[in-house]
C-alpha positions in Angstrom: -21.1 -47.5 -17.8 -20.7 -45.6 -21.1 -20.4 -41.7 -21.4 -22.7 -40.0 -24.2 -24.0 -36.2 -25.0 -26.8 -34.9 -23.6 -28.9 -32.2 -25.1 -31.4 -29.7 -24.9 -32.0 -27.2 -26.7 -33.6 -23.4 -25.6 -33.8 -20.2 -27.3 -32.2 -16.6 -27.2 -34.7 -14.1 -29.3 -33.1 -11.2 -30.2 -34.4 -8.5 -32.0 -31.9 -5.5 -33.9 -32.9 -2.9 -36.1 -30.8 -2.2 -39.3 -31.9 0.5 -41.9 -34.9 0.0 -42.7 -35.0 -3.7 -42.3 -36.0 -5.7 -39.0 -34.2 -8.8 -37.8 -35.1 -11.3 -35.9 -32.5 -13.9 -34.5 -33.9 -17.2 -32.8 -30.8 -18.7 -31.2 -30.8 -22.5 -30.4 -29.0 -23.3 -27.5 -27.6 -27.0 -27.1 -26.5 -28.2 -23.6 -24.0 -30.9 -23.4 -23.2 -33.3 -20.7 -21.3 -36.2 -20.5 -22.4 -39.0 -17.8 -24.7 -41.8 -19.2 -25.4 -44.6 -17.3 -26.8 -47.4 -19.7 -28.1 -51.1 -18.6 -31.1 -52.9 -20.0 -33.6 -51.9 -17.1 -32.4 -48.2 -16.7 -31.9 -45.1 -18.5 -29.6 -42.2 -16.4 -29.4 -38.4 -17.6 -27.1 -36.0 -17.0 -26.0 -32.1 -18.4 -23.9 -30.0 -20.3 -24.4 -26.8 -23.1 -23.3 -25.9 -27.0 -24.7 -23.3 -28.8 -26.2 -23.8 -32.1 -27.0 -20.6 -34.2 -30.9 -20.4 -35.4 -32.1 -19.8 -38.6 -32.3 -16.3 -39.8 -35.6 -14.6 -40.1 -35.5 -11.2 -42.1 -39.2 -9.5 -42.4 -41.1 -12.7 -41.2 -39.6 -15.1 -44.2 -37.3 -17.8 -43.1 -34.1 -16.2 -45.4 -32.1 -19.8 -45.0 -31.5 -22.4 -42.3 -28.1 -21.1 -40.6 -27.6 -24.2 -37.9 -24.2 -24.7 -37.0 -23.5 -28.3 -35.8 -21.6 -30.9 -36.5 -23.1 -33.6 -38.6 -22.9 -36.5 -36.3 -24.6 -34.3 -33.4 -28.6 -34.2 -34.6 -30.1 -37.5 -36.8 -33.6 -38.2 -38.2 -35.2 -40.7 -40.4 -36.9 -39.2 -42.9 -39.7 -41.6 -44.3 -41.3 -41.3 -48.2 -44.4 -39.0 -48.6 -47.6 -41.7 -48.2 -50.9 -40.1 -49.6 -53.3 -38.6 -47.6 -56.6 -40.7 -48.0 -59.1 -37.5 -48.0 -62.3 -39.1 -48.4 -64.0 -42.4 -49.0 -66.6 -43.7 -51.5 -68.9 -45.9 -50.1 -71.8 -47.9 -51.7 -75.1 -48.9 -50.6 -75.2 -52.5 -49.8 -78.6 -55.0 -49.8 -76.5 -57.2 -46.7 -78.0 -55.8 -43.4 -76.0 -53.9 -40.8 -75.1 -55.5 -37.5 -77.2 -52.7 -36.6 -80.6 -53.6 -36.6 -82.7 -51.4 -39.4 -79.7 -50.5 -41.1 -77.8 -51.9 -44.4 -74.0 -51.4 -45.0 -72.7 -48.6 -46.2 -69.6 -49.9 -47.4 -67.5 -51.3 -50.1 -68.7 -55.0 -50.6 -68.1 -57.0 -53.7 -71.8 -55.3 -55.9 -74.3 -57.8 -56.3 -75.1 -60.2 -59.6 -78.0 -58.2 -60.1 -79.6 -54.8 -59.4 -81.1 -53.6 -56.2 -84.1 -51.9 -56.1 -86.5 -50.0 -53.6 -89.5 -48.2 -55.0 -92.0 -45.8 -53.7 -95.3 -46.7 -53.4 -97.6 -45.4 -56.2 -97.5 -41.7 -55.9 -100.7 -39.4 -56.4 -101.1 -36.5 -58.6 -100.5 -34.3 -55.9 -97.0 -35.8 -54.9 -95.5 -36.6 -51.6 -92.8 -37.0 -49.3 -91.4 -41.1 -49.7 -88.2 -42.4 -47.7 -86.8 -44.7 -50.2 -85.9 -48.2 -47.8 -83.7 -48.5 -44.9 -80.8 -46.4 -44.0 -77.5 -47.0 -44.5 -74.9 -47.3 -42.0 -71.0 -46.9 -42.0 -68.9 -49.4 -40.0 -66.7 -48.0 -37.1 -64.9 -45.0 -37.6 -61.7 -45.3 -35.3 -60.0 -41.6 -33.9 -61.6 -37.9 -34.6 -63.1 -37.1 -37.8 -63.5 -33.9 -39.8 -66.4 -34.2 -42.2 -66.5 -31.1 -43.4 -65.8 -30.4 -47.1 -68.0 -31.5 -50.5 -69.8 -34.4 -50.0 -70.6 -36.6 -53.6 -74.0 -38.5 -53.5 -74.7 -40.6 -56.6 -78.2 -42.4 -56.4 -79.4 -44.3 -59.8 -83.1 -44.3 -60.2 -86.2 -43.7 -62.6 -89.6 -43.3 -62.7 -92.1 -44.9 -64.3 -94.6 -42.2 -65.5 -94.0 -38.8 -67.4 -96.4 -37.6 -64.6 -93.3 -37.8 -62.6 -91.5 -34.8 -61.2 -90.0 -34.1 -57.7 -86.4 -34.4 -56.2 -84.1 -36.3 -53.9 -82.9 -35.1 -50.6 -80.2 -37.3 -48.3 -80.2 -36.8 -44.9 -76.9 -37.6 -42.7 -76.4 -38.8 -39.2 -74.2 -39.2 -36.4 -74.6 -42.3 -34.9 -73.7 -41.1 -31.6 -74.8 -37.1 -31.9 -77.6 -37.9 -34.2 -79.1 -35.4 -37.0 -75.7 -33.7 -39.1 -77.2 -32.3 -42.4 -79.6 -32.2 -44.9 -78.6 -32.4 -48.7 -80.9 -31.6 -51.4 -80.5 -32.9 -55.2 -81.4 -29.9 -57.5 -82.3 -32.1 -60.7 -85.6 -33.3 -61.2 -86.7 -37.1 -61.5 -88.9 -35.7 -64.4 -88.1 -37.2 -67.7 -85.9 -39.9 -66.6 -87.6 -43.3 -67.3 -84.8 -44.8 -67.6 -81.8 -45.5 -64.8 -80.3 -41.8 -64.7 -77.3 -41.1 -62.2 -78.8 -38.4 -60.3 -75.3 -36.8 -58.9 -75.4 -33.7 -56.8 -72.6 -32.4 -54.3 -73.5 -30.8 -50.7 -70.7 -28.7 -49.3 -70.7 -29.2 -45.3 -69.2 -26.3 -42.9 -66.1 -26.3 -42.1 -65.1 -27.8 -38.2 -67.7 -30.2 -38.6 -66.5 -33.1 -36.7 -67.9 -36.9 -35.3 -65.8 -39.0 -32.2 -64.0 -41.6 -31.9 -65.7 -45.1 -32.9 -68.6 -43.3 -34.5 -70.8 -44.5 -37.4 -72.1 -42.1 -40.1 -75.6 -43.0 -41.9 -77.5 -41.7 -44.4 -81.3 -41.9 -45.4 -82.7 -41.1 -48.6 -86.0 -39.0 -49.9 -88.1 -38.1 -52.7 -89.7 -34.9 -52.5 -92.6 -35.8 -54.9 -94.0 -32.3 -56.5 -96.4 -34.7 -58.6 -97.4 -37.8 -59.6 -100.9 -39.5 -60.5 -102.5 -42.6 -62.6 -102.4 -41.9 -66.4 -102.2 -43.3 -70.0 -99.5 -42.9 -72.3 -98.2 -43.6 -76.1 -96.4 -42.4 -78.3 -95.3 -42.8 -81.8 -91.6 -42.9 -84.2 -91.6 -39.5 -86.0 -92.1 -38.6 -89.7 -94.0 -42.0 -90.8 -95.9 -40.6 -93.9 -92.5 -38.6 -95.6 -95.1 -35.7 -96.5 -92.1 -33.6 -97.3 -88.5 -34.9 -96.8 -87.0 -38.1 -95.0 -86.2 -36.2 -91.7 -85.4 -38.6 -88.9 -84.8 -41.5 -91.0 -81.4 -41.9 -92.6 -80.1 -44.6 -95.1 -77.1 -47.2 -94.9 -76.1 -50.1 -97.1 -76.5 -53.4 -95.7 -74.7 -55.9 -97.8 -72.4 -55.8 -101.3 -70.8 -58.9 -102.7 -68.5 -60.4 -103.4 -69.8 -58.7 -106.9 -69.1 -55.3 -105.5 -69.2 -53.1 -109.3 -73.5 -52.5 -108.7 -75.5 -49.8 -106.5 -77.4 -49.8 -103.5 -78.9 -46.5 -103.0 -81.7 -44.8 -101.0 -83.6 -42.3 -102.0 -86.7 -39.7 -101.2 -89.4 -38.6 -103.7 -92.2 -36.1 -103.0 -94.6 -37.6 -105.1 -96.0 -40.3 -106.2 -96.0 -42.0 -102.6 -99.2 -43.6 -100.4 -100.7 -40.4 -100.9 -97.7 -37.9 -101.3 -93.6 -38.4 -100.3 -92.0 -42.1 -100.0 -88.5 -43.8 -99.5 -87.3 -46.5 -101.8 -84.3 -48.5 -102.0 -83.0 -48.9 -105.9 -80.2 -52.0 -106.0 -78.7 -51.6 -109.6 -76.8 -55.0 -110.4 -73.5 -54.6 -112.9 -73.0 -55.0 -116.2 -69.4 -56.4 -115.7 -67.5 -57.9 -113.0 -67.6 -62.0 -112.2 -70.7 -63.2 -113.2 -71.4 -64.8 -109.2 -74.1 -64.6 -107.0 -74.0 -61.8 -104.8 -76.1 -59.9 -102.5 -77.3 -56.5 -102.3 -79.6 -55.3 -99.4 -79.9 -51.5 -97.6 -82.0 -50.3 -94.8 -83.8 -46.6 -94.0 -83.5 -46.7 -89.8 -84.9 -44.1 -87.5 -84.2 -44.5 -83.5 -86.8 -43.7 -80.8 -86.8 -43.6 -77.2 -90.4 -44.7 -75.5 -90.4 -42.9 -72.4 -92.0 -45.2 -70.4 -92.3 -48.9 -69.8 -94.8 -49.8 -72.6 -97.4 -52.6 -72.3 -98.6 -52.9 -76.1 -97.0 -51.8 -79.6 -97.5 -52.1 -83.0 -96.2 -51.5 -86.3 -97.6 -50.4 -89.8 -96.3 -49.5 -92.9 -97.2 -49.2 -97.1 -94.3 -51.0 -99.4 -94.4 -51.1 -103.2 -92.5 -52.7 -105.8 -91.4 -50.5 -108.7 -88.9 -52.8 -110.4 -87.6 -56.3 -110.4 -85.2 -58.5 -112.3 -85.6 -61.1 -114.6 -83.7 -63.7 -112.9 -84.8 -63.5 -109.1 -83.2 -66.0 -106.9 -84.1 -64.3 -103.7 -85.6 -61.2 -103.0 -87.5 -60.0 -99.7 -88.2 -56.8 -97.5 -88.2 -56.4 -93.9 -89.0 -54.0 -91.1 -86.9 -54.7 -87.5 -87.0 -53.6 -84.1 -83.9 -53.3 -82.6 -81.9 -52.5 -79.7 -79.0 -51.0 -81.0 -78.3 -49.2 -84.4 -76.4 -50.4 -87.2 -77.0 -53.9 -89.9 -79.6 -55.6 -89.0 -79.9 -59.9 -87.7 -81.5 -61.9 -90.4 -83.7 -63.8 -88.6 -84.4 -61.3 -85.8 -87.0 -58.8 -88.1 -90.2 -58.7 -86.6 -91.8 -58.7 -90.1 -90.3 -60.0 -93.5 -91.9 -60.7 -97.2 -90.8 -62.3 -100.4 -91.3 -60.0 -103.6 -91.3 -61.9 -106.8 -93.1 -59.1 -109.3 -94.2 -55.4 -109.5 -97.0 -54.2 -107.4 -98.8 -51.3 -106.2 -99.1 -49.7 -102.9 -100.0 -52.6 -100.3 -100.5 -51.7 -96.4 -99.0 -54.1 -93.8 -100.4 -54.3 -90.4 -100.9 -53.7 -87.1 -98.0 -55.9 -86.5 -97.8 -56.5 -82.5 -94.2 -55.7 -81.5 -95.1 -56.5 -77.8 -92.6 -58.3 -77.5 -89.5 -56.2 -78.8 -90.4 -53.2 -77.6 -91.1 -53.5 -73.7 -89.0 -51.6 -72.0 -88.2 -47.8 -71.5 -85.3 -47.7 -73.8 -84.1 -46.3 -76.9 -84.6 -48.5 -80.0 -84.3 -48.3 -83.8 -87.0 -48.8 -86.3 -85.5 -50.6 -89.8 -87.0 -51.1 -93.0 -85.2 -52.9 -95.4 -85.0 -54.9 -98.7 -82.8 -57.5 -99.7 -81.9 -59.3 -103.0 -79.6 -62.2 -104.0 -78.8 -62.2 -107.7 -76.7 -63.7 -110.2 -78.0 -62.0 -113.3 -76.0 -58.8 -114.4 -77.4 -55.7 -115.4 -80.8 -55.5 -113.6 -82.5 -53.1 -111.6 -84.7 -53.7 -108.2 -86.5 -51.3 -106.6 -89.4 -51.0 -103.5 -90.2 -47.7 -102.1 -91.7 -47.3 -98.7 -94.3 -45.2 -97.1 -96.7 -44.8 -93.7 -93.5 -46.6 -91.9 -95.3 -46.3 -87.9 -94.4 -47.7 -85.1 -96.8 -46.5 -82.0 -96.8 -47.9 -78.2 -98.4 -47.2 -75.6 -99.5 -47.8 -71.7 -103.2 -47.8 -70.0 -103.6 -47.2 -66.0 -99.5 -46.7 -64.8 -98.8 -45.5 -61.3 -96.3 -43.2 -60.8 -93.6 -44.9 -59.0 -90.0 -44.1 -58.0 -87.3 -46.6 -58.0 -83.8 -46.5 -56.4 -81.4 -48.9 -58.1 -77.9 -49.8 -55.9 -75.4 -52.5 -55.0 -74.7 -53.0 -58.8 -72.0 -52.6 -61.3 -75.0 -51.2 -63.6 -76.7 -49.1 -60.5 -73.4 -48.2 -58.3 -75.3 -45.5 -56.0 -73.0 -44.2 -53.6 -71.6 -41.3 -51.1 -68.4 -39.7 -51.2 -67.6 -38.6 -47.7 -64.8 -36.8 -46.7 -63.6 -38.9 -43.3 -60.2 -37.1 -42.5 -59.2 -38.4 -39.0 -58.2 -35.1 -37.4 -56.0 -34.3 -33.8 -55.7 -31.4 -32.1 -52.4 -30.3 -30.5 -52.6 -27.4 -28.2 -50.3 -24.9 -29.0 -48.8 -21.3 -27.8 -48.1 -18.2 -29.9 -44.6 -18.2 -31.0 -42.6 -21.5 -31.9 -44.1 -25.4 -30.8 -42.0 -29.1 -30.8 -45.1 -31.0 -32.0 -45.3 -34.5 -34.3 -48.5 -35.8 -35.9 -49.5 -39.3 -34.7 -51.8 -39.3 -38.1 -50.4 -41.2 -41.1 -50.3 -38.2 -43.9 -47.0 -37.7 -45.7 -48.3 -34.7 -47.4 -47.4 -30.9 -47.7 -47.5 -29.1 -44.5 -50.5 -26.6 -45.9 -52.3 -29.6 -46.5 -51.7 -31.5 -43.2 -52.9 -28.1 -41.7 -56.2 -28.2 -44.0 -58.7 -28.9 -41.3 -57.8 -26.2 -39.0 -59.6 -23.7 -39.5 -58.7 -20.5 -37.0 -55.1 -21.0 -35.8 -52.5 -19.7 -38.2 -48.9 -20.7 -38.5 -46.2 -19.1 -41.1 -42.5 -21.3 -40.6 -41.8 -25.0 -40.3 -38.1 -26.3 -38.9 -37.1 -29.7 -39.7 -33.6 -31.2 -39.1 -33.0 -34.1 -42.1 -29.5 -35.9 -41.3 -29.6 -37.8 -44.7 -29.3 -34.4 -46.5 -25.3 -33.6 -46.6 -25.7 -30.7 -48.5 -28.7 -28.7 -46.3 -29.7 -30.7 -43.4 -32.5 -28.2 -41.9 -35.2 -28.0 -43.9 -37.9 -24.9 -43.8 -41.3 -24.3 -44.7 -42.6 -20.7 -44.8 -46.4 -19.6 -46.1 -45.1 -16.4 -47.4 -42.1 -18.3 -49.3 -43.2 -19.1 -53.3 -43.3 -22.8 -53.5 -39.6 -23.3 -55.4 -38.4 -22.2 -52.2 -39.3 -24.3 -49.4 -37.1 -26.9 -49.1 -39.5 -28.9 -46.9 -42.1 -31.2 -49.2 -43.7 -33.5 -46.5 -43.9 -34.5 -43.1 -45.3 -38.0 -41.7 -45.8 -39.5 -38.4 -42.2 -40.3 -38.0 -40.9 -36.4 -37.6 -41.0 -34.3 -34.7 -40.4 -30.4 -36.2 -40.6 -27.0 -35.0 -43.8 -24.6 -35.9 -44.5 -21.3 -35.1 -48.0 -20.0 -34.4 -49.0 -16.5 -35.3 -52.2 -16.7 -33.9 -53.7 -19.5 -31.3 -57.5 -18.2 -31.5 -59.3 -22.4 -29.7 -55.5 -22.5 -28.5 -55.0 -26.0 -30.4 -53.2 -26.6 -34.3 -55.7 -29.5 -35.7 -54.1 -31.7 -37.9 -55.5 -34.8 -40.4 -54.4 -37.4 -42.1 -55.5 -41.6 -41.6 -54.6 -43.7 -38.7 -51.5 -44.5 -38.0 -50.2 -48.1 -39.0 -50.0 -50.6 -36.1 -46.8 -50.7 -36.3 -44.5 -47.6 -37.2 -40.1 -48.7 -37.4 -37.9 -45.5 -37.1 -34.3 -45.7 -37.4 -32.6 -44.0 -34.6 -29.1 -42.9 -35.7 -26.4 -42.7 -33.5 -25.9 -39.0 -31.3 -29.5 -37.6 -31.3 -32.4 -37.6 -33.6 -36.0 -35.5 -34.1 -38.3 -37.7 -33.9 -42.2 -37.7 -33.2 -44.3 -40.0 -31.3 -46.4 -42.2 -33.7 -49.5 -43.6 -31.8 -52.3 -42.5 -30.2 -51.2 -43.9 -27.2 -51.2 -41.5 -24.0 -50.2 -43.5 -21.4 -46.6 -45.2 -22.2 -43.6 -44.0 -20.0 -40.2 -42.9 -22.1 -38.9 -45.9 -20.4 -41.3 -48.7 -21.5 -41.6 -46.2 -25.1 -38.0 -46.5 -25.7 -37.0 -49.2 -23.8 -34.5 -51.9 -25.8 -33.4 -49.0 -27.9 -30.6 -48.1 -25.8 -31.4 -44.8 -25.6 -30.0 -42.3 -23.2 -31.4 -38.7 -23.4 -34.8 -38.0 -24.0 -35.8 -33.8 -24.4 -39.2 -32.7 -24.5 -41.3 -29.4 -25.4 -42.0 -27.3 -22.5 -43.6 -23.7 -23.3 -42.9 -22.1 -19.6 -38.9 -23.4 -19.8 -36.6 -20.8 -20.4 -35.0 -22.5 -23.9 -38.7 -24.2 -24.2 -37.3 -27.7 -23.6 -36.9 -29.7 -20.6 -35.1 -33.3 -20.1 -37.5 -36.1 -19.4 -36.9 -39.0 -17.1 -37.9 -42.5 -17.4 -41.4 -41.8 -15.9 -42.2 -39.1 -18.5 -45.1 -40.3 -20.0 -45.4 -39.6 -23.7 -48.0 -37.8 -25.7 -49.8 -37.8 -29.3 -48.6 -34.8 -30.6 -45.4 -34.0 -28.6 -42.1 -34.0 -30.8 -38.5 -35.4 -29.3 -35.3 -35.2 -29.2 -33.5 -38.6 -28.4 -29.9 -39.4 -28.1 -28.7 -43.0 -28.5 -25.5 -44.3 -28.7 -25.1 -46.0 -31.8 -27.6 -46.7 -34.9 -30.5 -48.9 -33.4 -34.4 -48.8 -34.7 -37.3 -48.1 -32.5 -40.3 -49.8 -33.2 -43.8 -48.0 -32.4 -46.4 -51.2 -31.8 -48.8 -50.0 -29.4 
């Protein structure tokens, strides 16, 4: 048989009045008994009393933490912050739910390529179109607030300017059905391409789903119009009536003979009728006499708009002046996807010059081929000369540069693009798992049994009516200041308490019950949770969601021998609990063991 302490601990309020200032005293009361009975099937409790002075509350603010106790009386392990997980981006998947009719809302490696569902052809008039299945969360273990800004990102395009309407997502409860509706404010207008349509939907606060539910979304298009039509279009500024707008100049090539010029240029007459470009390559009068090559390109960028079926180019090219000693010398027009120095032996039309000419038209060529997509690409025209004779000057000018494409008989069809790097479309949900704890007015033992290691005002988040102002915590590994305090109406630099995790139990007082319960969120708890019990007693909470252990199968191999408990109609608001006491989620305790042990929390 082995003696040890046994506690509780109760409270003597006192209220005095001094000048102008009020003063509230909350006494803790310890109660000490010797008389512990240990062997490793049984756990015996027995009673005795110390005072421990409270801390001091002047006008509602915790002034300082005034407990009076010997160090080796009170212990508790106090764990690193871990980060609250406050919401979850998930991605529509192409693999099917286990659900039939649904596909996975999850975070699956993304496919090789992209995923698409498209409407079908949408008349001038417009619509309403679902776009594919829904998508369907997996299990969502414990209680879970939803409430907060939702993220929806859904890639897609469409393939006509007739196009206009927007996206809406509507969001399910598995189990309670219909949640919300979430409309997208941008229109698909415009966007031929793959555009990020990205909007966020803020949901009311308190708005929760059970245990083991699933969350699933579907997707519309509000269609305001749509339609059959033709299209085309054209680059910009082909004829250079009056300047060179839209086209801009860069040298190509220089060398190794870099002394010469390669320059671009804009004239307002004398053009194929009126304005023209040229290029002018001037070769040097010193320098290594080497062959080198000169080359520069006029390039102008254009974006088609929609997915064209035929295009062609045209253009009028003259030669002005040309060397004596040609060894190569050719122009070019490409069509690229990406702007900067052109590929030789990508153009889509070249020509070799060998003497002076006159205006000479070129075309239609068909650039079917390069230009099929709805894209951006850049139009080049360019001349290029390999020399080895110094001092000579080459020149072409350029004029009626057009490039024109077009589409006959499109439908107007919307596509959603997903489970792709390219195409990532996806919801941000907010999936706080949340507990309530039913609480009085006045001061509450509680514990979370949530994983959240973060700031009380942020474990307290997703309560929304019950109020609270103070937080007592007792932190043995702190020599200097063992209680630590939380107040609301302290400034940050004084609180003294950072976290709290699923290890603590900790005192809170409620200034206003309202639904009679303090909700607290965080992620579940690991599957197994170690706390070091020190030896003499220790604050600790009760980290499972477990309801239906006894404090003799909880504790038992821990060699514990006093076990207190919160109790809000006890006189000091704690009571001793007996082996049979069943534990609760939520309920914070004092234990006393008799020398360091750890307690491991597996169920």
């Amino acid at each position: 048989m082995l003696s040890g302490a046994k506690w509780a601990m109760s409270y003597n309020i006192k209220k005095e009045k001094q000048s102008s200032n009020r003063f509230i005293h909350l006494g803790l009361v310890l109660i000490i008994t010797f008389s512990l009975i240990l062997s490793t099937s049984q756990i015996v409790f027995c009673d005795t009393q110390l005072p421990i002075e409270e801390p001091l509350i002047e006008n509602d603010i915790i002034t300082e933490p005034a407990v009076q106790i010997n160090d080796d009386k009170i212990q508790i392990n106090v764990q690193p912050p871990i980060e609250l997980a406050s919401s979850s981006i998930l991605h529509l998947q192409v693999q099917d739910s286990a659900i039939p009719g649904y596909k996975n809302l999850t975070n699956e490696p993304f496919e090789a390529s992209i995923q698409e569902i498209s409407t079908l052809p949408i008349p001038l008039g417009g619509g309403t179109y679902k776009l594919g299945d829904a998508w369907i969360t997996d299990v969502l273990p414990g209680v879970r607030d939803i409430s907060g800004n939702w993220s929806f990102n859904i890639h897609g395009k469409v393939s006509s300017p007739a196009g206009a309407g927007t996206l809406r997502a509507e969001v399910y409860s598995l189990a309670n059905g219909w949640l919300f509706s979430a409309p997208c404010l941008e229109n698909i207008s415009g966007h031929s391409s793959y555009h990020n349509f990205t909007w966020i939907y803020e949901v009311p606060a308190g708005l929760r789903i059970p245990d083991n539910d699933r969350i699933y979304a579907e997707f519309w298009l509000d269609a305001t119009a749509g339609g059959i039509g033709n299209y085309s279009g054209e680059t910009l500024n082909p004829d250079f009536t009056s300047d060179a707008s839209s086209w801009t100049f860069f040298e190509w090539e220089k060398g190794p003979n870099t002394a010469g010029d390669i320059i671009g240029n804009y004239w307002a007459v004398d053009g194929n009728p009126t304005g023209f470009v040229d290029i002018v390559m001037v070769t040097p009068e010193f320098g290594p006499a080497v062959e080198s090559t000169y080359s520069g390109y006029w390039e102008q960028a254009f974006t088609t708009g929609f997915v064209p079926t035929t295009a062609e180019l045209v253009l009028d090219w003259s030669c002005w002046d040309i060397g004596s000693n040609i060894d190569d010398c050719r122009i070019y027009a490409f069509v690229d996807t990406a702007s900067g120095a052109p590929t030789l032996g990508t153009e889509a039309w070249s020509q070799a010059v060998t003497t002076t000419s006159s205006w000479a038209s070129v075309g239609p060529i068909d650039v079917s081929a390069k230009v099929n997509a709805d894209t951006t690409y850049y139009l080049k025209i360019a001349f290029r000369e390999v020399w080895s004779a110094r001092f000579e000057i080459y020149r072409i000018g350029f004029d009626n540069v057009k490039l024109n494409w077009s589409a006959s008989n499109i439908d107007t069809v919307f596509t959603m693009g997903y489970d792709n790097p390219a195409t990532p479309s996806s919801i941000n949900i907010p999936l706080d798992n949340v507990f309530d704890i039913p609480v009085q007015a006045g001061w509450n033992f509680i514990s979370t049994p949530l994983t959240s290691g973060s700031e009380p005002d942020i474990i307290f988040a997703k309560d929304y009516d019950t109020t609270w102002d103070k937080i007592l915590l007792y932190n043995a590994s702190d020599s200097a200041d063992k209680w630590k305090t939380f107040s609301t109406d302290k400034p940050a630099s004084l609180n003294d308490l950072d976290h709290i995790d699923h290890t603590m139990g900790f005192w809170i007082n409620i200034t206003d019950v309202e639904d009679g319960n303090l909700t607290m969120a965080g992620a579940p708890v690991p599957a197994s949770t170690i706390i070091q019990l020190k030896a003499g007693w220790n604050m600790v909470g009760y980290p499972t969601l477990n309801n239906s252990m006894t404090v003799a199968d909880a504790l038992w191999g821990t060699g514990v021998d006093k076990v207190e408990a919160f109790d809000p109609g006890a006189t000091y608001k704690l009571i001793n609990v007996g082996p049979t006491y069943v534990m609760k989620p939520g309920e914070g305790y004092w234990v006393h063991v008799p020398v360091d042990t750890v307690w491991t929390v597996d169920w």
